[in-house]
N, CA, C and O atoms as CSV, one atom per row, in Angstrom:
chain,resi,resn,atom,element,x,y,z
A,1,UNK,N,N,-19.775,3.003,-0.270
A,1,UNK,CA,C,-19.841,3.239,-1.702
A,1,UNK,C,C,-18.812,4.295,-2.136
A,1,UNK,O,O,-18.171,4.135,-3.175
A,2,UNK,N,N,-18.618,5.580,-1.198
A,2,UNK,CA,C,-18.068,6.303,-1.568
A,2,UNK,C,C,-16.529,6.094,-1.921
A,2,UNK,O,O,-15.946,6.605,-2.878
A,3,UNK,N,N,-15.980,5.240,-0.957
A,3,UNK,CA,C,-14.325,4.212,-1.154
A,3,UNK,C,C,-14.332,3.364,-2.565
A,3,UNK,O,O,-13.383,3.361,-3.349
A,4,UNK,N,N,-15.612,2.618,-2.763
A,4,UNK,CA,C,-15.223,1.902,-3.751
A,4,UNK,C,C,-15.307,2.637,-5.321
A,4,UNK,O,O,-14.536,2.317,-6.225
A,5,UNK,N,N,-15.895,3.203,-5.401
A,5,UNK,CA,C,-16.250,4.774,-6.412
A,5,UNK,C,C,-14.554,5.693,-6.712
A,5,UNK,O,O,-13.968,5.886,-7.777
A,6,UNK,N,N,-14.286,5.972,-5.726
A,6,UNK,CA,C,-12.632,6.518,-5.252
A,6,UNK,C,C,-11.634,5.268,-5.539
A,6,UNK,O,O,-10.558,5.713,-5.939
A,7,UNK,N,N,-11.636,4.014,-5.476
A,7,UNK,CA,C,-10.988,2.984,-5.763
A,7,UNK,C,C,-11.027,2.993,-7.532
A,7,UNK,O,O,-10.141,3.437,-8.261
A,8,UNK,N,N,-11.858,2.592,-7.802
A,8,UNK,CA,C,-12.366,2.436,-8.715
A,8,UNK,C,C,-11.468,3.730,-10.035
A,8,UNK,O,O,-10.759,3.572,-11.029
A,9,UNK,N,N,-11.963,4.792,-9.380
A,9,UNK,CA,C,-11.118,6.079,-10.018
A,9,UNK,C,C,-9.969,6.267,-10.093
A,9,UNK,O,O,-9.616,6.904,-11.086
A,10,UNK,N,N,-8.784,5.777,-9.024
A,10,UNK,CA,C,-8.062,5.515,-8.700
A,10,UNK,C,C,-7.266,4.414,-9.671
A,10,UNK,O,O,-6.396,4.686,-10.498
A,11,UNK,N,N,-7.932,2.777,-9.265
A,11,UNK,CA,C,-7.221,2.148,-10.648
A,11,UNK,C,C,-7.231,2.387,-12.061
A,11,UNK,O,O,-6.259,2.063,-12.744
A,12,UNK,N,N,-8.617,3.122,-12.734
A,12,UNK,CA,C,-8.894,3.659,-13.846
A,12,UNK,C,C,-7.575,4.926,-14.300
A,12,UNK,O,O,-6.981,5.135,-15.358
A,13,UNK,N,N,-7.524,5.438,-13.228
A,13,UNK,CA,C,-5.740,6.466,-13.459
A,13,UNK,C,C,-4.540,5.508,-13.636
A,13,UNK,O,O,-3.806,5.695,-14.606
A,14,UNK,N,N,-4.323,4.658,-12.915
A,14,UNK,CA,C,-3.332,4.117,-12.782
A,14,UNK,C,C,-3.299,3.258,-14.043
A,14,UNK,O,O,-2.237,3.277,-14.666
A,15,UNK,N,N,-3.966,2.755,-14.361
A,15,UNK,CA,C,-4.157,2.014,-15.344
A,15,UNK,C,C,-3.890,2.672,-17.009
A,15,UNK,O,O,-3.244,2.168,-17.927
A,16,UNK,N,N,-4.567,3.827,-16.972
A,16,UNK,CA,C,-4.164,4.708,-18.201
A,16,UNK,C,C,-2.639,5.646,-18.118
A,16,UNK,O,O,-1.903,6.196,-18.936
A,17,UNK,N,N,-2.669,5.473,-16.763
A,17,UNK,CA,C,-1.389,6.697,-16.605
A,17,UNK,C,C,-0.123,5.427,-17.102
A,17,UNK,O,O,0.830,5.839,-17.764
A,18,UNK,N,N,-0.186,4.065,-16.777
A,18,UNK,CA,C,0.673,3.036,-16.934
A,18,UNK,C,C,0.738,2.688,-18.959
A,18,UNK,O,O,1.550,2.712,-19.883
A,19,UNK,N,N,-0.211,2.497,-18.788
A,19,UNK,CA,C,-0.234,2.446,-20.654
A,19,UNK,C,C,0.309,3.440,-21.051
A,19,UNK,O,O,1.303,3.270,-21.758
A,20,UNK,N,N,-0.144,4.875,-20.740
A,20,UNK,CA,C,0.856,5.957,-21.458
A,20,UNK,C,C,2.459,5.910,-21.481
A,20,UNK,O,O,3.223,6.255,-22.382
A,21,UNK,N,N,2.796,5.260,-19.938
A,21,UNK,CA,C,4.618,5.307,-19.996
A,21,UNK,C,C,4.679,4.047,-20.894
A,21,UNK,O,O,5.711,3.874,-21.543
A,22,UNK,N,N,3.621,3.107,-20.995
A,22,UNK,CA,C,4.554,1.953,-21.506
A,22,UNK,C,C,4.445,2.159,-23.148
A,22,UNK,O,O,5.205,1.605,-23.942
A,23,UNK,N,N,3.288,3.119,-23.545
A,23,UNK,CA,C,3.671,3.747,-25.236
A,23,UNK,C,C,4.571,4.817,-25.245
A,23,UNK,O,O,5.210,4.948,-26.289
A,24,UNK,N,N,4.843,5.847,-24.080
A,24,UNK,CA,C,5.686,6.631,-24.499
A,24,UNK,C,C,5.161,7.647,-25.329
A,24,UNK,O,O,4.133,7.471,-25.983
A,25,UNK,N,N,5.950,8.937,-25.343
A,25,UNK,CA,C,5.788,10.179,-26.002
A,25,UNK,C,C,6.050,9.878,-27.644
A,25,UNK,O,O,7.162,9.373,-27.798
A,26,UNK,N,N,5.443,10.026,-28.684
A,26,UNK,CA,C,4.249,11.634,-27.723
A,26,UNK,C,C,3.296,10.301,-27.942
A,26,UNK,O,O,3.174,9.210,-28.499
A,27,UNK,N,N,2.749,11.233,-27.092
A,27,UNK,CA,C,1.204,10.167,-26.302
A,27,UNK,C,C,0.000,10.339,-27.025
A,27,UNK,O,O,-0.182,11.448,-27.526
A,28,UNK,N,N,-1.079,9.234,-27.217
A,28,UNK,CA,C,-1.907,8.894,-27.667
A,28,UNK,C,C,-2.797,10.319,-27.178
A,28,UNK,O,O,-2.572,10.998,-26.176
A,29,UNK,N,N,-3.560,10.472,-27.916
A,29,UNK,CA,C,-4.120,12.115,-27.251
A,29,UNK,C,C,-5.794,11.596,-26.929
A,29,UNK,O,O,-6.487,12.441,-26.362
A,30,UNK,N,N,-6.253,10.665,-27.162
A,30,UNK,CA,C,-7.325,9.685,-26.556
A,30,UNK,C,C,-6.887,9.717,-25.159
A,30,UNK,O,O,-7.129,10.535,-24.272
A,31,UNK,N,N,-6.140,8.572,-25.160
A,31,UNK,CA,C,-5.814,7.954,-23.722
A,31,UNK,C,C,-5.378,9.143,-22.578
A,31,UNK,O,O,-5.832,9.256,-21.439
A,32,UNK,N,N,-4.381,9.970,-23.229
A,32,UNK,CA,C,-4.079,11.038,-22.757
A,32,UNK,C,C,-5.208,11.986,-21.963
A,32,UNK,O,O,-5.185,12.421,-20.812
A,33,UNK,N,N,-6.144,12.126,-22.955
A,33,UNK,CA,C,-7.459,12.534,-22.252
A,33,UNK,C,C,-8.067,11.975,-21.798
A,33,UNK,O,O,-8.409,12.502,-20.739
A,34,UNK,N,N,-8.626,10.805,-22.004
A,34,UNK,CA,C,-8.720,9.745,-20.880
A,34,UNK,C,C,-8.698,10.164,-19.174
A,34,UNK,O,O,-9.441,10.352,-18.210
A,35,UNK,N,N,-7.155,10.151,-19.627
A,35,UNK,CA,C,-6.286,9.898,-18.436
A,35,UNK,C,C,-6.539,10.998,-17.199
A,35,UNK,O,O,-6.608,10.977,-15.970
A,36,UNK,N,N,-6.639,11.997,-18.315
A,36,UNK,CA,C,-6.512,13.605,-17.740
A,36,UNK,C,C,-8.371,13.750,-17.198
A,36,UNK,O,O,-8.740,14.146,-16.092
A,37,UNK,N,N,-9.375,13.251,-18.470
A,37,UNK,CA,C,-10.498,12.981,-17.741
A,37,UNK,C,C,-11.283,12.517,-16.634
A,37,UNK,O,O,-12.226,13.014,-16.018
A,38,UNK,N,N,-10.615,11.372,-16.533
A,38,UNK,CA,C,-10.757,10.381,-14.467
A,38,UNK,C,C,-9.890,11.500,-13.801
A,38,UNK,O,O,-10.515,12.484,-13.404
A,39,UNK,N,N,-8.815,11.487,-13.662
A,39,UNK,CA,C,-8.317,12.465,-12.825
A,39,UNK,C,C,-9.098,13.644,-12.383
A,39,UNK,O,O,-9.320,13.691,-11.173
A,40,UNK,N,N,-9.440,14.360,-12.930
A,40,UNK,CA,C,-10.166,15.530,-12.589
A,40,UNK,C,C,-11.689,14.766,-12.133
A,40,UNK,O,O,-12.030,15.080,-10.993
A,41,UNK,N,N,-12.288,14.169,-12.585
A,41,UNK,CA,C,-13.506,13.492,-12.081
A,41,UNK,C,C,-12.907,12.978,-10.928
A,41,UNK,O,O,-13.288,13.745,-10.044
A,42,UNK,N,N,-12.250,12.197,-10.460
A,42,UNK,CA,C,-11.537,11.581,-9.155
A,42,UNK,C,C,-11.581,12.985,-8.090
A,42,UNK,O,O,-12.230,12.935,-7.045
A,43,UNK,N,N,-10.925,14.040,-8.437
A,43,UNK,CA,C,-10.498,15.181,-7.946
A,43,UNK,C,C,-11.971,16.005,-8.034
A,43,UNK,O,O,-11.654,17.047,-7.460
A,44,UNK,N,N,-12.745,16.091,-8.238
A,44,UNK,CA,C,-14.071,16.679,-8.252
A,44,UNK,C,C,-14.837,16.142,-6.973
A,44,UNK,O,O,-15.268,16.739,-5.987
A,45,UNK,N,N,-14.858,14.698,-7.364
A,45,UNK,CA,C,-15.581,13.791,-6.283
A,45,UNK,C,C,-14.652,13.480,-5.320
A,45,UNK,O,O,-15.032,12.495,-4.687
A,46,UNK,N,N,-13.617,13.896,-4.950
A,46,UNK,CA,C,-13.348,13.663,-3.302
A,46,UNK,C,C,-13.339,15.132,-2.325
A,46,UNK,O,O,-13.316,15.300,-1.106
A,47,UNK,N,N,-13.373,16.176,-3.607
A,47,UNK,CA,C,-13.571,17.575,-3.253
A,47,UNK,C,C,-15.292,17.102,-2.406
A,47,UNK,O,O,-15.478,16.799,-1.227
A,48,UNK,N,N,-16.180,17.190,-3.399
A,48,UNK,CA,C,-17.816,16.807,-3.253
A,48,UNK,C,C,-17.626,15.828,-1.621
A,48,UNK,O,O,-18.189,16.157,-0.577
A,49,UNK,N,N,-16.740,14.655,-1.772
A,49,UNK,CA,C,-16.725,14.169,-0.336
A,49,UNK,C,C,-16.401,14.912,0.655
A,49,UNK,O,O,-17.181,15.063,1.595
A,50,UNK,N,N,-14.982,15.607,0.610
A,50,UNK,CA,C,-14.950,16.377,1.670
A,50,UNK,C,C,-16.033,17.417,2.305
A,50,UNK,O,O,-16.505,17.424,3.443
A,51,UNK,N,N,-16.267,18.257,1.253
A,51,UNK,CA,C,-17.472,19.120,1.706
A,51,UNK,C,C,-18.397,18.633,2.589
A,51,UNK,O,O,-18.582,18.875,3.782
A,52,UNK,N,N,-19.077,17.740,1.634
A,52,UNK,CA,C,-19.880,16.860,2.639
A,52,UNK,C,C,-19.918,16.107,4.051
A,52,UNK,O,O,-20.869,15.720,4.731
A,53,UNK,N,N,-18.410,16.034,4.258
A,53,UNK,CA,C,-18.129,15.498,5.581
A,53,UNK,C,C,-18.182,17.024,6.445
A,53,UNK,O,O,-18.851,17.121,7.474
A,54,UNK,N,N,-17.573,17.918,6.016
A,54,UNK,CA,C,-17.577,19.080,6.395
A,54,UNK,C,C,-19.021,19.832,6.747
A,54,UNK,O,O,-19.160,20.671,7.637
A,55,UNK,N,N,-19.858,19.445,6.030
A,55,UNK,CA,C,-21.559,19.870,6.730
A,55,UNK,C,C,-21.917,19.558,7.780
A,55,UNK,O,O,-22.393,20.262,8.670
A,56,UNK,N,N,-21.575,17.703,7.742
A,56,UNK,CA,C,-22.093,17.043,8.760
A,56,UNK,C,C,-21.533,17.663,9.891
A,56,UNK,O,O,-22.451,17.982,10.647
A,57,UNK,N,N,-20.310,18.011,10.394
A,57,UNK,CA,C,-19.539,18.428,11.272
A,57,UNK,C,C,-18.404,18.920,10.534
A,57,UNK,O,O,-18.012,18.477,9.455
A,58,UNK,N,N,-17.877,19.917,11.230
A,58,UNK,CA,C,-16.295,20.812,11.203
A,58,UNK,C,C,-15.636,19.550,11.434
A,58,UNK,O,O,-15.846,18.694,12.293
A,59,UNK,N,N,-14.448,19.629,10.107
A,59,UNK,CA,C,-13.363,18.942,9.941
A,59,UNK,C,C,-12.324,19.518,11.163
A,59,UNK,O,O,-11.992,20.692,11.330
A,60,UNK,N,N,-11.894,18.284,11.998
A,60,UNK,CA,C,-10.839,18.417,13.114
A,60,UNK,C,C,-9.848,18.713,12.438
A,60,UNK,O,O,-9.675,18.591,11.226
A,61,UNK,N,N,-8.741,19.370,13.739
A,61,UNK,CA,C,-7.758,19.629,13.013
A,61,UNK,C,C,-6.895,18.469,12.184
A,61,UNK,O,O,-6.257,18.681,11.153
A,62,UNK,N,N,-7.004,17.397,12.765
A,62,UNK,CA,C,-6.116,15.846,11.569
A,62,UNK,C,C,-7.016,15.862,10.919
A,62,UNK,O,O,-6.526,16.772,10.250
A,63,UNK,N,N,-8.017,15.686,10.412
A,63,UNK,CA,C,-8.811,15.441,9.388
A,63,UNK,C,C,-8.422,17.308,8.210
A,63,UNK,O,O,-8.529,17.327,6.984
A,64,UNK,N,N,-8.187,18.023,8.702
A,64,UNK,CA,C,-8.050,19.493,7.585
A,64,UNK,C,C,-6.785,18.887,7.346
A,64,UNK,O,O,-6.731,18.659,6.138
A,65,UNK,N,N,-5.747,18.518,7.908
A,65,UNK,CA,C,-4.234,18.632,7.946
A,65,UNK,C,C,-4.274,17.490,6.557
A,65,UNK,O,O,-3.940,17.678,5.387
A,66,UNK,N,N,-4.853,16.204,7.275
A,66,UNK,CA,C,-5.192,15.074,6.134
A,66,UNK,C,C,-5.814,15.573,4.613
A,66,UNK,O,O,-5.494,15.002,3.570
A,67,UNK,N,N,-6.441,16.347,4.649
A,67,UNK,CA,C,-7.217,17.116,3.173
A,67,UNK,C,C,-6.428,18.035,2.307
A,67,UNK,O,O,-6.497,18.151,1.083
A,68,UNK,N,N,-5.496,18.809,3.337
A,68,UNK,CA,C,-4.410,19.624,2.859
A,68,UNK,C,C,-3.711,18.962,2.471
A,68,UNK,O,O,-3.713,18.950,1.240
A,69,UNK,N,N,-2.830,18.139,3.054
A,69,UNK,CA,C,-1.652,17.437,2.182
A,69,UNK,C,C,-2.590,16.485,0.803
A,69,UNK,O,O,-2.172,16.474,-0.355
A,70,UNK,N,N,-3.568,15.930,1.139
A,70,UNK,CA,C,-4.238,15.274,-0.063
A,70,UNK,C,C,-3.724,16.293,-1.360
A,70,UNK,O,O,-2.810,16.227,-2.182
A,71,UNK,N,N,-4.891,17.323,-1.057
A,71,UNK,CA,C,-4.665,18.607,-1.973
A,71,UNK,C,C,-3.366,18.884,-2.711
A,71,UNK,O,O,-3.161,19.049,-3.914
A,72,UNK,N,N,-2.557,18.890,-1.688
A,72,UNK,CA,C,-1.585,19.098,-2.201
A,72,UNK,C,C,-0.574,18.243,-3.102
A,72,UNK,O,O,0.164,18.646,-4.002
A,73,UNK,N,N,-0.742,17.011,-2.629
A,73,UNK,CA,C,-0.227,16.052,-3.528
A,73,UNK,C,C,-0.723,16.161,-4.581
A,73,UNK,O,O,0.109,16.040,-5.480
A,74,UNK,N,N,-2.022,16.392,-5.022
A,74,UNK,CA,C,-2.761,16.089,-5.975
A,74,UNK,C,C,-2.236,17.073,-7.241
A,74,UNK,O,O,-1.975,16.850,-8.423
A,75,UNK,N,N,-2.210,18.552,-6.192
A,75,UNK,CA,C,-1.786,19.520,-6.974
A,75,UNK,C,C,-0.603,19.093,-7.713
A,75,UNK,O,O,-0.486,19.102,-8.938
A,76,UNK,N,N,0.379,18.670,-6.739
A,76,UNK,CA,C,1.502,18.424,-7.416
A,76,UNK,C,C,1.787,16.982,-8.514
A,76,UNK,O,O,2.783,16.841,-9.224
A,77,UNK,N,N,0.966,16.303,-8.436
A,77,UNK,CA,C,0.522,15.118,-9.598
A,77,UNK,C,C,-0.091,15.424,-10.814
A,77,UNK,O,O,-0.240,14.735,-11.823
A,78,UNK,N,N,-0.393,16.469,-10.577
A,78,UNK,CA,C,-1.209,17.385,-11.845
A,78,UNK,C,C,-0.187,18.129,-12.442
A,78,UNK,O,O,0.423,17.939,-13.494
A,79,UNK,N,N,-0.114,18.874,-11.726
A,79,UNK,CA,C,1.183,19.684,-12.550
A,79,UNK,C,C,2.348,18.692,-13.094
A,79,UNK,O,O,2.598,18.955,-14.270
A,80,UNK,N,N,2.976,17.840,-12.680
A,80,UNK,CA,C,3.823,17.205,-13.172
A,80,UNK,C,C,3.750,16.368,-14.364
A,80,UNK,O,O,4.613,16.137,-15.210
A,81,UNK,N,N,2.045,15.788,-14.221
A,81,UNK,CA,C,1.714,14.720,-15.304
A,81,UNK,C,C,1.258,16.111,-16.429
A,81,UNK,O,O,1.206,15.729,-17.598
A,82,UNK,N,N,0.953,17.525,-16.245
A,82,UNK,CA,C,1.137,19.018,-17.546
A,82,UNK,C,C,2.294,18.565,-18.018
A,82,UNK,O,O,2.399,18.084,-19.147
A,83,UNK,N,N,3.345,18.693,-17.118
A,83,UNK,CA,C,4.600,19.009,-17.658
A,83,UNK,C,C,5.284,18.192,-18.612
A,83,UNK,O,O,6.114,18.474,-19.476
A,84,UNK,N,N,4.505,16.623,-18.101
A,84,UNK,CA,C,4.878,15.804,-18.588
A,84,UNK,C,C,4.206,15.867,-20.226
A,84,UNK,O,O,4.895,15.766,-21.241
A,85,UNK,N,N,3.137,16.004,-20.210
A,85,UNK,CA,C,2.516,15.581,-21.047
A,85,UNK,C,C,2.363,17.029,-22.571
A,85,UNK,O,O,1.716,17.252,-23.594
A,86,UNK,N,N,3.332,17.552,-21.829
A,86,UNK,CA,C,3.216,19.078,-22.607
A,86,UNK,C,C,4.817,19.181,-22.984
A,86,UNK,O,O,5.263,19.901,-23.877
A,87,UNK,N,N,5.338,18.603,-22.411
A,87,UNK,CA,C,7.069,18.646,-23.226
A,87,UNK,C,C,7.430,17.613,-23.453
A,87,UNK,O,O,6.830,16.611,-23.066
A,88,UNK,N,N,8.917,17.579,-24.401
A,88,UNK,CA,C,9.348,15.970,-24.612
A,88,UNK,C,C,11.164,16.595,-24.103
A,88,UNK,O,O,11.791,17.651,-24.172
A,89,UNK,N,N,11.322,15.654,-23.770
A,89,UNK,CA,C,13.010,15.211,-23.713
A,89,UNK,C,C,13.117,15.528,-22.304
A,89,UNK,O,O,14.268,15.819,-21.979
A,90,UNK,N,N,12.462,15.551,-21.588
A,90,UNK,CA,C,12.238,16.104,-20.011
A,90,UNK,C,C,13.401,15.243,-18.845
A,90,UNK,O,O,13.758,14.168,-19.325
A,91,UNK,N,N,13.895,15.479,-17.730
A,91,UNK,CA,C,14.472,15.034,-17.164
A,91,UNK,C,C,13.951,13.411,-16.486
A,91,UNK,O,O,12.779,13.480,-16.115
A,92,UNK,N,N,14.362,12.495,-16.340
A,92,UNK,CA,C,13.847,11.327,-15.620
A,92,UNK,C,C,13.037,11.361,-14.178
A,92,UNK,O,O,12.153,10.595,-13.793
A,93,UNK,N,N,13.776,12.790,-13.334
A,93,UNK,CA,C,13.234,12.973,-12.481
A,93,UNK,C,C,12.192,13.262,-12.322
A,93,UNK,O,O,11.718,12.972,-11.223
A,94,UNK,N,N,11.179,14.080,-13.474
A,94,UNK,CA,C,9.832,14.611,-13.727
A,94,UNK,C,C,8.986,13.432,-13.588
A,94,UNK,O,O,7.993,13.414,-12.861
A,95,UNK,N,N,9.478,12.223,-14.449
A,95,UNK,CA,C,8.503,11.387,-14.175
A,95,UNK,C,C,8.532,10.447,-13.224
A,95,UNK,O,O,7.706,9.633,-12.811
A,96,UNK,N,N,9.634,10.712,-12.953
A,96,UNK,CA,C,9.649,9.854,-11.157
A,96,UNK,C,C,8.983,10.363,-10.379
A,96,UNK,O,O,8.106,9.682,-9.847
A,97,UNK,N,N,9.150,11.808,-10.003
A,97,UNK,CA,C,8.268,12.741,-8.904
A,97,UNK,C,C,6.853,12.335,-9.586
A,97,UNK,O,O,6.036,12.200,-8.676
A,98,UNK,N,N,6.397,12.146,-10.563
A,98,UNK,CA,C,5.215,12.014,-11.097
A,98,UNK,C,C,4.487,11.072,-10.577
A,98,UNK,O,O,3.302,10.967,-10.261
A,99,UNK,N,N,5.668,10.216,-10.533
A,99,UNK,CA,C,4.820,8.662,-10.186
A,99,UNK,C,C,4.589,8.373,-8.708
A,99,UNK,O,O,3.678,7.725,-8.192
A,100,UNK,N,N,5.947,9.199,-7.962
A,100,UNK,CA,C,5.767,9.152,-6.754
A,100,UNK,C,C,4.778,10.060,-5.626
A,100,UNK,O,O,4.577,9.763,-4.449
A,101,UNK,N,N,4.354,10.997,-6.218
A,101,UNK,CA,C,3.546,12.216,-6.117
A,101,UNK,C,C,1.841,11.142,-6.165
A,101,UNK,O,O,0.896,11.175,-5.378
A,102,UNK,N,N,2.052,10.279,-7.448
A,102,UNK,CA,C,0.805,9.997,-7.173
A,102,UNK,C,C,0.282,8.527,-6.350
A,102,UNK,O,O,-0.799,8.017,-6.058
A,103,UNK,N,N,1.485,8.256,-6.207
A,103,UNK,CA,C,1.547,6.788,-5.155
A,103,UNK,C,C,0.740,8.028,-3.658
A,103,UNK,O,O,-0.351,8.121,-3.095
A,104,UNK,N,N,1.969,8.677,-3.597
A,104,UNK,CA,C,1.741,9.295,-2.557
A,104,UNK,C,C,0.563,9.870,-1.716
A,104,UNK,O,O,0.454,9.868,-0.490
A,105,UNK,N,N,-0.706,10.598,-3.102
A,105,UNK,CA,C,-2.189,10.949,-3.091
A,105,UNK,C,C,-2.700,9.742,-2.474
A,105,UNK,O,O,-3.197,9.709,-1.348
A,106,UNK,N,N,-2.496,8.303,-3.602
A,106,UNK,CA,C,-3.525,7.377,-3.027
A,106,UNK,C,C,-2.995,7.179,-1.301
A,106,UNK,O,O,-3.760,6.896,-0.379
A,107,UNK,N,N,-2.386,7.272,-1.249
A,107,UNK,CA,C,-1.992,6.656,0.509
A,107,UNK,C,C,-2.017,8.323,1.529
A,107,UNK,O,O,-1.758,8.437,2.727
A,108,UNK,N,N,-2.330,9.189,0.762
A,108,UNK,CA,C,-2.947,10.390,1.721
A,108,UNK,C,C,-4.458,10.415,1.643
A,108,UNK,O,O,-5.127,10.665,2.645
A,109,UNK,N,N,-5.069,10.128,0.322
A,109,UNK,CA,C,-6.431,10.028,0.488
A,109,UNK,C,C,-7.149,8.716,1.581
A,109,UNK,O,O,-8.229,8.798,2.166
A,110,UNK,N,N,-6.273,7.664,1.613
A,110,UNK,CA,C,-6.465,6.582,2.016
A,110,UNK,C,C,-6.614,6.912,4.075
A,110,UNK,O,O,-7.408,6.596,4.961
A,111,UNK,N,N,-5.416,7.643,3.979
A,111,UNK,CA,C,-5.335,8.404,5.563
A,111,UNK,C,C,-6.266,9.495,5.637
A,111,UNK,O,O,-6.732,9.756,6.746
A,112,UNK,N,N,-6.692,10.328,4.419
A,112,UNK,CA,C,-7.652,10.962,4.986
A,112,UNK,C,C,-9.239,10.339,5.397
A,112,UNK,O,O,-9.959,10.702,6.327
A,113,UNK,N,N,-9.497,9.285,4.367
A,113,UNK,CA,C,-11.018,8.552,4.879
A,113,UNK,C,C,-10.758,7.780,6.034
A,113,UNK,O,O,-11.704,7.509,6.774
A,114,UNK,N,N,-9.695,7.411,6.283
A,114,UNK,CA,C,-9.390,7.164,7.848
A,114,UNK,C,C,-9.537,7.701,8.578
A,114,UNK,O,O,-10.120,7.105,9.484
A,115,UNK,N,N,-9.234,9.002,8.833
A,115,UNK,CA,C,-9.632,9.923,9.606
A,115,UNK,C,C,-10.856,10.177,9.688
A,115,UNK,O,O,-11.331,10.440,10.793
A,116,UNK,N,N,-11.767,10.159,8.385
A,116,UNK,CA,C,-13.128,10.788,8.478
A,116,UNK,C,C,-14.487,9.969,8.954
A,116,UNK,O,O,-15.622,10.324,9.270
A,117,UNK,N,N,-13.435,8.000,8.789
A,117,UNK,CA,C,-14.384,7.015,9.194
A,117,UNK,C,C,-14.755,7.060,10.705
A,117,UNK,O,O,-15.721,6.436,11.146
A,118,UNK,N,N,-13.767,7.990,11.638
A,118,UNK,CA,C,-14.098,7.984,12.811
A,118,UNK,C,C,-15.543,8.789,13.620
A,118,UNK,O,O,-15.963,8.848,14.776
A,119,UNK,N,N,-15.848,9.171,12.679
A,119,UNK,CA,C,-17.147,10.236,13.177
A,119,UNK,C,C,-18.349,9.270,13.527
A,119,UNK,O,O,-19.421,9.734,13.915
């Protein structure tokens, strides 16, 4: 349940984060929040997962390493989709790293429940 919940959150971003580039700045401030709303709910509840795997047993060292880079992508998908969504005339590269930052989360979160399915 917990994958398809995380899936689920997952296309619900992608899906609003895609409508926003395809309306373009300045952005619908609904959808925008929306957008910004799943995200942080997504990011709440895989926090809530980790922990929880973390009770059952101490996260190995690939499984912390896997959570860290998650984290970190995430961090950096956040900040970028601020930057984005808080300035206009911005470089192309912002929203490339944006997009690629968050390709990147789903296929680190994806390696981290890999890791955690082994217990």
């Amino acid at each position: 349940m917990k994958i398809v919940v995380t899936v689920v959150g997952f296309v619900l971003i992608f899906l609003t984060g895609y409508w926003l580039y395809r309306v373009g700045q300045p952005f619908n401030a609904g959808m925008l929040t929306l957008h910004k709303l799943i995200s942080v709910a997504a990011i709440v509840y895989l926090v809530v997962i980790v922990l929880n795997i973390n009770k059952m047993a101490p996260l190995s060292k690939g499984e912390l390493i896997a959570c860290i880079i998650t984290g970190l992508l995430l961090l950096g998908a956040v900040v970028t989709g601020g930057v984005l969504s808080a300035a206009k005339n911005l470089p192309a590269v912002v929203q490339t790293l944006h997009k690629v930052l968050s390709i990147l989360t789903v296929l680190s979160t994806v390696a981290m429940f890999l890791f955690s399915r082994r217990r």
